[in-house]
C-alpha positions as CSV (number, residue, x, y, z in Angstrom):
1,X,47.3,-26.5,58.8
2,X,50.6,-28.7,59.5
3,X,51.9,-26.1,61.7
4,X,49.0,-26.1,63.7
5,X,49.2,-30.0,63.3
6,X,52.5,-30.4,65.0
7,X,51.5,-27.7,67.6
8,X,48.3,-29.6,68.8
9,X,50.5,-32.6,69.0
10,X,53.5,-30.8,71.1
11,X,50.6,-29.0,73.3
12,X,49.1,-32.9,73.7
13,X,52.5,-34.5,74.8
14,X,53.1,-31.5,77.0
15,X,49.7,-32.0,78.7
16,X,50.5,-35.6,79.3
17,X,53.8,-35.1,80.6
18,X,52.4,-32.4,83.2
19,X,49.5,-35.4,84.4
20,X,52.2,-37.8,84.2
21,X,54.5,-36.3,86.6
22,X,51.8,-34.8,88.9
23,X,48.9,-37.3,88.7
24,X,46.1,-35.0,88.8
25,X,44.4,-34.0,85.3
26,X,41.9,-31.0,87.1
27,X,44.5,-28.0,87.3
28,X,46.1,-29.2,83.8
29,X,42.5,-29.5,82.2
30,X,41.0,-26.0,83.8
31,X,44.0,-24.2,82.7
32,X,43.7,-25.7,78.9
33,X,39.8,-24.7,78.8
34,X,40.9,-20.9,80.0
35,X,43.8,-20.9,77.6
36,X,41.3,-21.6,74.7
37,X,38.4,-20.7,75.8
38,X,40.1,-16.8,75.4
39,X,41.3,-17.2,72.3
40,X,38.5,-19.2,70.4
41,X,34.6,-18.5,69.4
42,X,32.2,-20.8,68.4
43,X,32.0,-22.3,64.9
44,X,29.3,-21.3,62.5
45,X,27.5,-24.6,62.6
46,X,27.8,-24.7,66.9
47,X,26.0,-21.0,66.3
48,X,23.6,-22.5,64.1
49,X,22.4,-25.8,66.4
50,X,22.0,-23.3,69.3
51,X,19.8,-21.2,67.7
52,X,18.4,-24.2,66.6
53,X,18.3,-25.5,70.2
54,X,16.6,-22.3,71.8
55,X,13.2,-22.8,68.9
56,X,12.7,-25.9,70.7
């Protein structure tokens, strides 16, 4: 868990140094949702509130 600690954190400065130097957050943000969004599936309890979600 600390790796992954210091990792978010260097990922996080990285991010703000790219919108720092090129003042626009839209390419930085797209490219971090498709980053993650390939590598990562929804937790249990998001599964669980959308099932809950489609009864209602």
């Amino acid at each position: 868990m600390k790796n992954w600690a210091l990792k978010k954190e260097n990922l996080m400065a990285l991010a703000q140094y790219h919108v720092n130097e090129n003042s626009n957050k839209t390419k930085i943000t797209r490219k971090i949702l498709e980053e993650f969004a390939e590598i990562t599936e929804p937790a249990e309890s998001h599964k669980k509130k959308g099932k809950l979600l489609q009864v209602v």
